[in-house]
N, C-alpha and C positions, 0 to 999 in steps of 0.2 A: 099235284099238277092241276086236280080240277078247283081249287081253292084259287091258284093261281091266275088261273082263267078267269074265276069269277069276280077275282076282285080288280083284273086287269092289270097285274103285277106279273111282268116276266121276267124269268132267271138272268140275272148279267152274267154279260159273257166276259172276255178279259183279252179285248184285243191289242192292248201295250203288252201282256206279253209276250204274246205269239210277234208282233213287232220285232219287241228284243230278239227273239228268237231268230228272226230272220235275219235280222242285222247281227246277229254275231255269225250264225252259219255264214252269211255272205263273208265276214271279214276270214273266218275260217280258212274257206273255201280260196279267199283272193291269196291267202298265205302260202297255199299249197301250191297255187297256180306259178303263183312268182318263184316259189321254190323250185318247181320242175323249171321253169324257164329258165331258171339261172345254171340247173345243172344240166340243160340243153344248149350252152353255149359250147361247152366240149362237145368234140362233134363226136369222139366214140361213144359217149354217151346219147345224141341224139340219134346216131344212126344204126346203134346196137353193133359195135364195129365185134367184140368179144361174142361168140356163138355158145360160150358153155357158160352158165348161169354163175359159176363162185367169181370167174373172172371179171362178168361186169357187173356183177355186185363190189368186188373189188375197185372198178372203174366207177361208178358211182360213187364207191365211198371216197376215193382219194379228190374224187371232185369236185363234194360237198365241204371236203378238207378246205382246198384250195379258194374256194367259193367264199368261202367263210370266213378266211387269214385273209381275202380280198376284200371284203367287205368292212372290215374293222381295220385296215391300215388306214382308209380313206375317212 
């Protein structure tokens, strides 16, 4: 470090990939997003219509089904 100082040489830092990093977290993150959105179009699933947990686990899954056979018909 004090070599460093003396000769006026500072450690690079590596901010393209902390970049990358944000831009993929972001794409991530927009993935999850649109995926909840999409399985918030059924409303038992937005409004938690099923009160015991297997069932609207169940309700999600057939959702995601459905979501999904919708998306690849078009």
């Amino acid at each position: 470090m004090d070599d460093e100082v003396a000769s006026g040489v500072r450690a690079a830092s590596a901010p393209a990939r902390v970049a990358v990093d944000r831009r993929s977290a972001r794409g991530q993150r927009h993935a999850v997003e649109f995926g909840i959105n999409q399985l918030e179009q059924f409303r038992a699933v937005a409004t938690r219509y099923d009160k015991l947990a297997v069932r609207y686990l169940a309700t999600v899954q057939i959702a995601a089904i459905v979501s999904g056979y919708e998306a690849e018909t078009f």
